[in-house]
N, C-alpha and C positions, 0 to 999 in steps of 0.2 A: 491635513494631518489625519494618519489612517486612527484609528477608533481600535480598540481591544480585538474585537469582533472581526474585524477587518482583517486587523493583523495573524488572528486565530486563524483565520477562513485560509488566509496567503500559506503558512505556516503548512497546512494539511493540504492544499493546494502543490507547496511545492516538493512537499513529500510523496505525494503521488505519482509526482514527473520522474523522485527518485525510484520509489519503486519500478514502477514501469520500466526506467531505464533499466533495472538491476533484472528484470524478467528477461528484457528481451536480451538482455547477454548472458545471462546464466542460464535461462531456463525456467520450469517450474520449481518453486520453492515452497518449503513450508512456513506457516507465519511465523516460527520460532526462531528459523532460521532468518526471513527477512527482517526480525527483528535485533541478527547478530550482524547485520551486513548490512543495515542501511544505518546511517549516520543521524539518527534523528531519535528522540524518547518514543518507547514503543506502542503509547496510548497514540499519538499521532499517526504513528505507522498503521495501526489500526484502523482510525478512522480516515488513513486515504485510503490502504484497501477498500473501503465502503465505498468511497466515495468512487475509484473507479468499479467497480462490482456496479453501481447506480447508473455507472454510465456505460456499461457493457462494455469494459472494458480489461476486465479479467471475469474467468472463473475461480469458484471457490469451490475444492470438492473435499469430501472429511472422507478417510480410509482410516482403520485400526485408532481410533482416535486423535489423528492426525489432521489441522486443517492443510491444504496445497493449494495456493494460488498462480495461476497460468494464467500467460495472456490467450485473448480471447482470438481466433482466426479473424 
């Protein structure tokens, strides 16, 4: 029986695989935007950006007050 924590971790774990997927077909995207395009509440959306940023696995760069996430070459 997975534990709160567990299922939190799964959760943002598998929001990552969706971001990631939605990079590598769309492009680079800004957070606002992969927060209207991924299917998930956008505090999670958030912390799997992090989570991949942590594993070099996107960049994250800010223009004109904008942040833009790209995957990483």
């Amino acid at each position: 029986m997975a534990t709160a924590h567990q299922s939190c971790l799964e959760q943002i774990g598998d929001t990552a695989g969706l971001v990631w997927h939605h990079l590598n077909e769309n492009g680079p995207s800004t957070l606002s935007q992969l927060a209207k395009d991924v299917d998930a509440p956008r505090d999670v959306i958030m912390q799997a950006v992090g989570w991949l940023a942590r594993e070099d696995k996107v960049s994250v760069d800010e223009a004109r007050g904008k942040k833009t996430v790209s995957l990483r070459d």
